[in-house]
N, C-alpha and C positions, 0 to 999 in steps of 0.2 A: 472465588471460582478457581477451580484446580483447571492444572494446566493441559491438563487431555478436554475440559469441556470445553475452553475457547476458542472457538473455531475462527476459521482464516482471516474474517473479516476483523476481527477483534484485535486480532496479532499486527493484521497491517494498520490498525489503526495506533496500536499500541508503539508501534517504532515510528508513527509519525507525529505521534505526538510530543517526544520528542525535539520534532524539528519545529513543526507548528501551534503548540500549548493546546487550550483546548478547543482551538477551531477544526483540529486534526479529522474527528468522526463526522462535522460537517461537509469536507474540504473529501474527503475520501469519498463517502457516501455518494458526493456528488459526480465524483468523475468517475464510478462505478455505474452510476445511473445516464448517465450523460453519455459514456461513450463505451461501455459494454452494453446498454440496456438492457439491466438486471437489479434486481434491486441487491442491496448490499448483503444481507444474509444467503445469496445464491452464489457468492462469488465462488470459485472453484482454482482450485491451485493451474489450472490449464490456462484460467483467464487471467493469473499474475501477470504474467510478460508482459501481453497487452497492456492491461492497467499500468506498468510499471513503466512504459514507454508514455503515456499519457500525465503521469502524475512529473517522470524528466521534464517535460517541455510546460507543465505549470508552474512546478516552483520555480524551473527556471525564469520566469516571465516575475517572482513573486524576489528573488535575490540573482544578485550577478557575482556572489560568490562559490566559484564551480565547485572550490571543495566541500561545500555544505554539500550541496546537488549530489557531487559524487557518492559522498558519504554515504549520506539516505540511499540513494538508488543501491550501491553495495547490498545494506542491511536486507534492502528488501529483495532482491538478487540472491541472496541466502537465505533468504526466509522461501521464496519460490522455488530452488533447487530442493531444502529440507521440503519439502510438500509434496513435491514429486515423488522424492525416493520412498514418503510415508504411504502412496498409495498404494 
């Protein structure tokens, strides 16, 4: 898949996987659904933030090492600003 076709959802799955192997598209999906409710291919670069505040306070609950936490949240913190300036 070239990289103009994968859209938001993919990308944020793609830097969490990463952190979480391959529970990452589970583990997103869910907190997309859960606490945007939307389903995962409607997410919108407007609803990162939010999501990205939600996914902080889960892995944090999942490791209590903050700079993994930080790390991830960064990536995705630049993944949501690049999204912005593309609309």
């Amino acid at each position: 898949m070239s990289a103009s076709r994968i859209n938001l959802h993919d990308k944020v799955v793609n830097i969490t996987r990463s952190y979480l192997g391959p529970a990452a598209e589970r583990f997103i999906d869910r907190q997309i659904e859960n606490h945007l409710h939307k389903t995962p291919v409607n997410l919108t670069a407007k609803d990162l933030l939010k999501l990205i505040t939600w996914i902080r306070l889960a892995v944090s609950m999942l490791t209590e090492d903050a700079i993994i936490v930080d790390e991830y949240v960064k990536q995705l913190e630049k993944l949501a600003k690049k999204s912005q300036a593309d609309k």
